[in-house]
C-alpha positions as CSV (number, residue, x, y, z in Angstrom):
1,X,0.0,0.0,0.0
2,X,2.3,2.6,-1.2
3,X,-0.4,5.6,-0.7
4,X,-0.2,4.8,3.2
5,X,0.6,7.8,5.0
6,X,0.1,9.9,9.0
7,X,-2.1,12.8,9.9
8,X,-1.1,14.8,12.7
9,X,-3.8,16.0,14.8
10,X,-2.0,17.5,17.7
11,X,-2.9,20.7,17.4
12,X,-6.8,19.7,16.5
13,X,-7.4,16.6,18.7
14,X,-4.9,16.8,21.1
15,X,-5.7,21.1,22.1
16,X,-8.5,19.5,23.2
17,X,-6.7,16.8,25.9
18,X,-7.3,16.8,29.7
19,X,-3.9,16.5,30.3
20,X,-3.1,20.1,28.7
21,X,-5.5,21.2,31.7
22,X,-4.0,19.4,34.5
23,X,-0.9,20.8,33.9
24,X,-2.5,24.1,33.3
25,X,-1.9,24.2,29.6
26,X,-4.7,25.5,28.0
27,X,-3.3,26.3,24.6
28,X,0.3,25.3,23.0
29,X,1.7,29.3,22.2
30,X,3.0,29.8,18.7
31,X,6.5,29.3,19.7
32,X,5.2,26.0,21.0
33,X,3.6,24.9,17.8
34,X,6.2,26.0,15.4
35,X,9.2,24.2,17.3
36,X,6.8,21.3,17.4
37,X,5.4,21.0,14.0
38,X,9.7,21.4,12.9
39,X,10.1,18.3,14.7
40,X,7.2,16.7,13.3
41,X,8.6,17.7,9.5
42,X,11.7,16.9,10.2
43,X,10.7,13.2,11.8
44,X,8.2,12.8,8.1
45,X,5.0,14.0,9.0
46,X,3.6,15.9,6.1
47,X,-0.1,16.2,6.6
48,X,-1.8,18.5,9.7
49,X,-4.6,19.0,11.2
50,X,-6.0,22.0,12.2
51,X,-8.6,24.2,13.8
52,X,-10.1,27.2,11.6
53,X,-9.7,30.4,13.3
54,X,-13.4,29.9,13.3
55,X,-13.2,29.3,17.0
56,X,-11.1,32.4,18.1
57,X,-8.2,35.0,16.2
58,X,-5.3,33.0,18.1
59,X,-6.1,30.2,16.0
60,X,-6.4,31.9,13.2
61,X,-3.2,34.0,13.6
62,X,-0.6,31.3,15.1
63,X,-2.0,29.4,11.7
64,X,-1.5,32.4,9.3
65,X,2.3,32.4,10.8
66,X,2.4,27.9,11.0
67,X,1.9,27.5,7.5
68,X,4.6,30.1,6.2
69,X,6.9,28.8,8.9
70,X,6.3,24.9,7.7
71,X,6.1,25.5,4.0
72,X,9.7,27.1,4.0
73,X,10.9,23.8,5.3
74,X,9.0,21.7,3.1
75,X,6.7,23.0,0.6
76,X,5.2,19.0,0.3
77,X,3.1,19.9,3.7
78,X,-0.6,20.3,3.6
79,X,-2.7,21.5,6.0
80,X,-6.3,20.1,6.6
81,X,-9.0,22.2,8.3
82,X,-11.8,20.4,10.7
83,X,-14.6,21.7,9.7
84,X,-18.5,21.7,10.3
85,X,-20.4,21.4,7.7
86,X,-21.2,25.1,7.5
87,X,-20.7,27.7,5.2
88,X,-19.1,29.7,8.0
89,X,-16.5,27.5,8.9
90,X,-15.7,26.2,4.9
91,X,-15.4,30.3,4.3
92,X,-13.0,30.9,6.9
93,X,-10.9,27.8,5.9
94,X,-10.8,28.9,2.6
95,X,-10.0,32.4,3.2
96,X,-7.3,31.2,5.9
97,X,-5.7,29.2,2.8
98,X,-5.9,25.2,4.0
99,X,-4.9,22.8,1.7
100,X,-8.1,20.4,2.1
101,X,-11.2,20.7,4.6
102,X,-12.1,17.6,6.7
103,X,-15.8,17.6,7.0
104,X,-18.1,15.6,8.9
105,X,-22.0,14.4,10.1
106,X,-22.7,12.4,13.1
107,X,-25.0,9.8,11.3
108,X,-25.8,7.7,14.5
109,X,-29.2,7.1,16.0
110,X,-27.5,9.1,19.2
111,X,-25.8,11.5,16.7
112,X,-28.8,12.2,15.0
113,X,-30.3,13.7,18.8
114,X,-27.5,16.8,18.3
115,X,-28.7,18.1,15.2
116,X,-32.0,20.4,15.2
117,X,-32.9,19.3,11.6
118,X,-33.7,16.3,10.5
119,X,-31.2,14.0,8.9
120,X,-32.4,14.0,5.3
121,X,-32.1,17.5,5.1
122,X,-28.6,17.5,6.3
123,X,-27.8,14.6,4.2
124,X,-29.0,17.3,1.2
125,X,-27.3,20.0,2.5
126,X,-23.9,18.0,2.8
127,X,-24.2,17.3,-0.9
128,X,-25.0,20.6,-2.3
129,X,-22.1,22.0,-0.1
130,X,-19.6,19.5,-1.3
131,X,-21.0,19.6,-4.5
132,X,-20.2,23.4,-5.0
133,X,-17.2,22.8,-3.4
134,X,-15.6,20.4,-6.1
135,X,-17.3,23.0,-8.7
136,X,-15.2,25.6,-7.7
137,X,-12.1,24.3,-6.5
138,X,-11.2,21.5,-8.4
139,X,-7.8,21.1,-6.6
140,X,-8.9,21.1,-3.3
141,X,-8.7,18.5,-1.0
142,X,-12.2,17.2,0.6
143,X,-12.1,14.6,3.3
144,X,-16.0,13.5,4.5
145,X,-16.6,11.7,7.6
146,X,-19.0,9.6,9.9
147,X,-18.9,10.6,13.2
148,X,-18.9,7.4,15.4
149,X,-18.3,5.3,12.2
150,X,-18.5,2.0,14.1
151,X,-21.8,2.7,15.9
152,X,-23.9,3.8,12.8
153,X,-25.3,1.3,10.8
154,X,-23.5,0.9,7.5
155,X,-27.1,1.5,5.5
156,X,-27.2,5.7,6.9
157,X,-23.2,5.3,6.2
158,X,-23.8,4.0,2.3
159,X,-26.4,6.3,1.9
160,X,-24.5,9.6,2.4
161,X,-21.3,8.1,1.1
162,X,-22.7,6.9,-1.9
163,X,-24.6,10.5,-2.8
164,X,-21.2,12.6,-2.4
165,X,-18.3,9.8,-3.2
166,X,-17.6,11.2,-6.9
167,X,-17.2,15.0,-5.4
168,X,-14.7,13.8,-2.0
169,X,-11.2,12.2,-2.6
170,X,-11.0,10.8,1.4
171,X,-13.9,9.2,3.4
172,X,-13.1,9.0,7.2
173,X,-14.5,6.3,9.5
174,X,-13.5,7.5,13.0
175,X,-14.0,5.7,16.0
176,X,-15.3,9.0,17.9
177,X,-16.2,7.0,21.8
178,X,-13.2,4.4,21.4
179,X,-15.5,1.2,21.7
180,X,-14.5,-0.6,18.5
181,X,-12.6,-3.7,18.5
182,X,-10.1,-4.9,15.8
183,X,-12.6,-7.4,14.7
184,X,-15.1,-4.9,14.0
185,X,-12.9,-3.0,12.6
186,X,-11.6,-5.0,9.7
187,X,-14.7,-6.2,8.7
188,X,-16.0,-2.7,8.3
189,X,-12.8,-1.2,6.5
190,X,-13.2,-4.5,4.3
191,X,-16.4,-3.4,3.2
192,X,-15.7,0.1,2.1
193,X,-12.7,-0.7,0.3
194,X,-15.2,-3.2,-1.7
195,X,-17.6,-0.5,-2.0
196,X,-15.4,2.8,-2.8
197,X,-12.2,1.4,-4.5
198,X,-10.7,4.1,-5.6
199,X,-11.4,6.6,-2.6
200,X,-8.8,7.0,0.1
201,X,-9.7,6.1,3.5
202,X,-8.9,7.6,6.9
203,X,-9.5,6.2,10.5
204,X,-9.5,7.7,14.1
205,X,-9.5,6.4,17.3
206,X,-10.0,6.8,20.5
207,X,-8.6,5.3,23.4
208,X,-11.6,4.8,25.4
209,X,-11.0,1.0,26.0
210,X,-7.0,1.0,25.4
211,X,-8.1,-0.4,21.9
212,X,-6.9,2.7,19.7
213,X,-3.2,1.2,18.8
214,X,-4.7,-2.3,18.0
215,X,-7.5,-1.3,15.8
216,X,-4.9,1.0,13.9
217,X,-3.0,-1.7,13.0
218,X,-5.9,-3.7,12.0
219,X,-7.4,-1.2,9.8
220,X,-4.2,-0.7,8.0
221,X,-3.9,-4.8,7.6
222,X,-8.2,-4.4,6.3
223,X,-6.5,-1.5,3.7
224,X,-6.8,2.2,5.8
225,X,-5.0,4.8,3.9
226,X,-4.7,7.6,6.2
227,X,-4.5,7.2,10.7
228,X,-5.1,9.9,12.7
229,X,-2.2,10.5,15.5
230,X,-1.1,12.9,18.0
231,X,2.4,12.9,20.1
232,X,1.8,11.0,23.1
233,X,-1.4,10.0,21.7
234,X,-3.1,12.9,23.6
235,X,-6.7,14.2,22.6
236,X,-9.9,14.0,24.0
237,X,-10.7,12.1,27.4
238,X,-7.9,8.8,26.7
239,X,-6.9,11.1,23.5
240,X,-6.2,8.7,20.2
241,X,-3.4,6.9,18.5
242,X,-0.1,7.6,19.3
243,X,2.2,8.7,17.1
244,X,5.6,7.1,18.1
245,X,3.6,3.8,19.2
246,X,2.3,3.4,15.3
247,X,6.1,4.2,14.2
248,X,7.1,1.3,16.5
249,X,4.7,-1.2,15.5
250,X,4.6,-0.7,11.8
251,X,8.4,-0.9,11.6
252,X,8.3,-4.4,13.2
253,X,5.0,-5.5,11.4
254,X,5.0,-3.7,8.2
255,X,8.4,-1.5,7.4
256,X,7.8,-0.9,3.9
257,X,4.9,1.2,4.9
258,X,7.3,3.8,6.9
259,X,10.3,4.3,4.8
260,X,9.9,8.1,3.9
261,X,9.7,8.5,7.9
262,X,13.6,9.2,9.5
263,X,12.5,7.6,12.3
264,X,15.5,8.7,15.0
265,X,13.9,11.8,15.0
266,X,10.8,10.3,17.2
267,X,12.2,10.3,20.8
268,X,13.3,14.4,20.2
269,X,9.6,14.4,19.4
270,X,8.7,13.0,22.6
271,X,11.1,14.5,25.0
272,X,10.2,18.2,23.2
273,X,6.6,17.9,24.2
274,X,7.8,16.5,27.6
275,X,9.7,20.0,27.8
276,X,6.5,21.9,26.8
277,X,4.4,20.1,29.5
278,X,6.8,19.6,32.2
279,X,5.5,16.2,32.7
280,X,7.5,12.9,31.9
281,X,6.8,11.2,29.1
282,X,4.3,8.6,30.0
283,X,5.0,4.6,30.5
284,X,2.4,4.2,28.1
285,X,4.8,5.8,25.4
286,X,7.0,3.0,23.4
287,X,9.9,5.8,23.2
288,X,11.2,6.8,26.4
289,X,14.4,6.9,28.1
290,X,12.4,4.3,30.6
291,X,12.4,1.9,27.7
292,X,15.8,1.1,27.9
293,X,16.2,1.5,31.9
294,X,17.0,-1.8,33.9
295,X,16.0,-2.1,37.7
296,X,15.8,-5.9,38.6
297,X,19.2,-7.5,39.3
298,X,18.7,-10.2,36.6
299,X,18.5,-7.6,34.2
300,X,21.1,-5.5,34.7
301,X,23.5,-8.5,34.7
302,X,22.0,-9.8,31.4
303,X,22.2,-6.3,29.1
304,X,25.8,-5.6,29.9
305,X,26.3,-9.0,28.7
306,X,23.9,-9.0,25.7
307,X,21.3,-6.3,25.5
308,X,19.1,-8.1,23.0
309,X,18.4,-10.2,26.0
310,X,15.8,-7.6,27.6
311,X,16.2,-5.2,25.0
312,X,13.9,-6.7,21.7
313,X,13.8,-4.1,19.6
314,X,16.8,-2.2,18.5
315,X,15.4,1.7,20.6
316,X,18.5,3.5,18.8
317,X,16.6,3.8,15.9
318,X,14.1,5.8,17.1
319,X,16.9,7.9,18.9
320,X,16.5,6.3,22.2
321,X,20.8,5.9,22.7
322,X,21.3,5.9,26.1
323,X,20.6,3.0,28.5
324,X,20.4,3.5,32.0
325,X,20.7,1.3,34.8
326,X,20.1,2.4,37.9
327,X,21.2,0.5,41.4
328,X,18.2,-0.3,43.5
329,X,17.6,-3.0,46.4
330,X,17.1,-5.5,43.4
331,X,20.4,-4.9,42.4
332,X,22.6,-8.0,42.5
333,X,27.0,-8.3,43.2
334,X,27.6,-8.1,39.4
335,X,25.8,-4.5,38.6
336,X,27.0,-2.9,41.6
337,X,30.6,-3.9,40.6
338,X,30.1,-2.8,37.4
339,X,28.2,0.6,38.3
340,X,31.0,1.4,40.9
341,X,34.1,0.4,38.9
342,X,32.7,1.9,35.0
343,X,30.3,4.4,36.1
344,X,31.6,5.8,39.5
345,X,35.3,4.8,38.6
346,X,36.3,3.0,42.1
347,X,39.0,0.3,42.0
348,X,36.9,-2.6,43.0
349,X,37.3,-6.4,43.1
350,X,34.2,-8.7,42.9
351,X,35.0,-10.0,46.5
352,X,34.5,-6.5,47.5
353,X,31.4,-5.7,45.0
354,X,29.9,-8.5,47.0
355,X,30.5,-7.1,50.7
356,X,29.1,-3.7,49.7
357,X,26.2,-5.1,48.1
358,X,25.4,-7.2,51.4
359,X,25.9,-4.0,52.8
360,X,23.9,-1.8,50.5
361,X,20.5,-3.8,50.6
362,X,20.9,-3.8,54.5
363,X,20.7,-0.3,55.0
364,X,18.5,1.0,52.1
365,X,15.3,0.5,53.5
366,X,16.3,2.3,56.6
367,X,18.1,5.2,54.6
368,X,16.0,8.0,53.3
369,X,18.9,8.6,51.3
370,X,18.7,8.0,47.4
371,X,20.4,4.4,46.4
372,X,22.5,6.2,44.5
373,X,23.6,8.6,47.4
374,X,23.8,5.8,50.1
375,X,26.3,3.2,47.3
376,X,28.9,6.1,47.1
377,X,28.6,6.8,50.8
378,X,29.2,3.5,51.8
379,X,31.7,3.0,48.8
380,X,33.3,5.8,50.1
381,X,33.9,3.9,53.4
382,X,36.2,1.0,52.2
383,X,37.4,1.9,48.3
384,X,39.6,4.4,46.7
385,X,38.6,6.1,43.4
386,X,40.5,6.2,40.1
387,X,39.8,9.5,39.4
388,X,37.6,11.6,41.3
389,X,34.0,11.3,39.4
390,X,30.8,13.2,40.2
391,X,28.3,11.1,39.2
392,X,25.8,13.8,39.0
């Protein structure tokens, strides 16, 4: 599938994330979005998704300045506007210069209750819109969706889709509550690619039920075109795909898909948004410098013989270089030899490794020191240094 490609919807889906508020983020500043959105173009990412200033002039200007800022670094990006179906919002993407306009109805029997007209009359409006749209701007990009696509029946989906598919060149089946499964999934992506070969599809997840990753993956195996992602996977309530954990799993499951991405550039992705949020990266997040730290004894011991052992994918590609392993009261003789004689630069025999160590896990539950603090103090006690080394 060589038309298989990412939409960024950070600065869409992901404005709109509960964990902006809890850290008391309530918009990403300009500053914010362009050193982000650099990243993103440097990393691959060449479609975005945005807000139309439709909902306030800070949208609209930090856009104005995005899309000169991004096009001098690579004229290939587009920019995508989320749009209602309303002549409002299509005018003031239009006059703010997107690229394409992703439009959408909410065609469910509970989607239906939000609307104050009835459905066939918004079903006619959407094609006379869409209609004129493709009338007038041939080169324009129009994306249509379903709103909570896998709770509407597929008869109110093949009704709309079928009236507007010759005027769109992308239908989107999101999955707006997060209660698909993959199973679901495929068998519904199977059926529109039956139905509208030669449309492009895109899909969106939500995380609702921890299911957003895995039905990714299977609606790219049923055929998806286009996924919907965000850094950190952030959006609305459980937010939506993650970026980095698609780049991950498509390299080990289907590589030829990712080949334009330079994929290194993922963990500065990551650890820039943990700068702009002050908050670590979370453990849900595939690239992290937690993904190559070793704790348990066993481990430690094993990686500095062979880190393939407890290490199964190779984390320098995605820039992740540095491993860490960090002394704790599951440390065993070897790692503490190791950390005090390479890291800490002691002169150390094993004998003596294994009297510290004896030491060490005696006292650390007593100590409110760190276990890094407490090894040097006590190392301090019975070994000379090399050099002296301030290990931090």
């Amino acid at each position: 599938m060589s038309d298989f490609d990412i939409v960024d919807s950070t600065f869409r889906e992901g404005a709109q994330s509960p964990l902006l508020f809890e850290r008391k983020k309530f918009f990403f500043t300009l500053e914010e979005k362009k050193s982000l959105i650099k990243e993103m173009i440097f990393l691959g990412i060449r479609r975005f998704e945005f807000f139309t200033g439709i909902v306030g002039e800070k949208e609209r200007d930090d856009f104005l300045e995005i899309k000169k800022f991004a096009k001098s670094l690579s004229p290939e990006v587009k920019f995508y506007a989320h749009c209602r179906l309303s002549r409002v919002d299509i005018d003031c993407a239009l006059q703010e210069g997107f690229d394409g306009l992703h439009l959408y109805l909410n065609l469910s029997s509970l989607g239906k209750t939000q609307y104050s007209r009835p459905v066939f009359d918004l079903v006619k409006e959407a094609k006379k819109i869409i209609s004129s749209l493709r009338e007038s701007f041939s080169r324009l990009y129009l994306r249509f969706s379903c709103e909570d696509a896998f709770r509407t029946e597929i008869s109110s989906i093949k009704n709309v889709f079928d009236q507007i598919a010759k005027y769109v060149d992308c239908f989107g089946l999101p999955d707006t509550v997060g209660l698909a499964t993959p199973l679901l999934v495929k068998k519904r992506i199977k059926w529109f690619k039956k139905r509208y070969r030669s449309k492009l599809l895109e899909v969106h997840f939500h995380n609702d039920r921890g299911l957003s990753l895995i039905n990714a993956l299977a609606a790219i195996d049923a055929g998806a075109n286009l996924v919907d992602t965000t850094i950190w996977g952030i959006g609305e309530r459980n937010g939506i795909t993650s970026l980095g954990n698609l780049l991950v799993n498509l390299y080990l499951e289907k590589r030829f898909l990712i080949k334009k991405f330079n994929l290194e550039r993922c963990f500065q992705v990551n650890q820039l948004m943990k700068e702009i949020l002050k908050f670590d990266i979370p453990y849900g997040e595939s690239i992290s410098k937690s993904i190559r730290t070793h704790i348990a004894g066993v481990h430690q011991n094993a990686v500095l013989k062979n880190k393939n052992l407890y290490e199964g994918i190779p984390w320098e590609i995605f820039g992740v270089k540095e491993k860490s392993l960090l002394p704790s009261y599951l440390s065993g003789s070897h790692f503490i030899h190791y950390f005090l004689n390479q890291i800490l630069n002691y002169q150390i025999s094993f004998d003596q490794a294994k009297k510290i160590t004896k030491i060490f896990k005696e006292v650390l539950p007593k100590s409110n020191q760190t276990p890094e603090e407490l090894l040097i103090k006590i190392a301090d006690q019975y070994l000379p240094r090399k050099n002296h080394y301030d290990y931090h």
